[in-house]
Every structure is written in C-alpha cells, then in structure tokens.
N, C-alpha and C positions, 0 to 999 in steps of 0.2 A: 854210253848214254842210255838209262832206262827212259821206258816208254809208261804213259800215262795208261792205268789200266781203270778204262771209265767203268768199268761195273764194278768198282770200289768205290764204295762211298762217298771219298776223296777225290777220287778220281771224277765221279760223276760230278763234283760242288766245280770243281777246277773247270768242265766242261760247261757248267752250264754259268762260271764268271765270263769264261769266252764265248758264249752264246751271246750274254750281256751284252760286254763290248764291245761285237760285232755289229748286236741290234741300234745299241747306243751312236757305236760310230755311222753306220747306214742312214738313220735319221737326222744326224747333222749334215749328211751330203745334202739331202733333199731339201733342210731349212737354208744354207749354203748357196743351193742352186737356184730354189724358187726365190729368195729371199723378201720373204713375208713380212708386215710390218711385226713391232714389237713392243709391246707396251702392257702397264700393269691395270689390272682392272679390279679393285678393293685389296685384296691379299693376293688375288690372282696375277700368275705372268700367262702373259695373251701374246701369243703367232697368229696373225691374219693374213690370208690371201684372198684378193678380192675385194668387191664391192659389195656392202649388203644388200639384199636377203640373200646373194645368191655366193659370200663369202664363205671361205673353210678354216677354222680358226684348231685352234687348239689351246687349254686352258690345264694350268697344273698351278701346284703347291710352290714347285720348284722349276727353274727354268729346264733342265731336261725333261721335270713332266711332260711342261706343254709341247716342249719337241716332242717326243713320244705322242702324246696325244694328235698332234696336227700332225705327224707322219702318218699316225692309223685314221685320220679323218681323211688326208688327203686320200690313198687308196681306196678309203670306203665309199669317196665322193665319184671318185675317178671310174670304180665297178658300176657304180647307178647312172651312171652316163652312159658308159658301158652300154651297159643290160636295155636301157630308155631308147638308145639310137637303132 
C-alpha cells in the first residue's frame, strides 16, 4: 500500500478533497442536531434558527451553501456571546 505524499501536487488536491468532506460532513452534523427551519427565499435556500432579530440563518445558492453558511454564522454567533458574557 503507498502512502499519499501531500507535498505533491496531487497529493496535496486529494488532501484538501478530504478537508472538504470533512468540513462538509461536520456542518451537516450541526444542521442535523440543531435542526433549523428550512425554506427558500427568491433563488435562495435559507437554514434558520431562532426567532427574529435575534435568529442565525444562513443563506446559499445551493443547499450545502447555506449549511456552510449557517454552520460559520452559528460559531460566529456563538463567539459574540461568547466574548458579550
């Protein structure tokens, strides 16, 4: 069995598909676990948690955009709590 040598060019694309679908699959745990509403809003797909103003949404082109996006709002949201308390 050879081993993947990331400072190959190759190597490094192959690393960073598995970075991907690490990130990818991490953000569906958390849309999964909080499970946020879901619904389109013009072209956009929309994950919300919460009630407005003080909801966390995330908005994409595509439905794992918006996972993506409301994965990185929720920690974004989550640090300013954080940091406020």
């Amino acid at each position: 069995m050879s081993k993947i040598d990331f400072d190959h060019w190759l190597g490094s694309q192959i690393g960073y598909t598995i970075m991907d679908n690490v990130t990818e699959e991490q953000s569906l745990q958390v849309v999964s676990l909080l499970k946020p509403k879901f619904y389109t809003e013009g072209n956009q797909y929309c994950f919300e948690l919460g009630d407005s103003p003080k909801s966390v949404c995330g908005f994409g082109d595509t439905v794992m955009d918006a996972v993506l996006d409301f994965n990185t709002n929720i920690r974004t949201q989550k640090i300013k709590a954080v940091a406020e308390w």
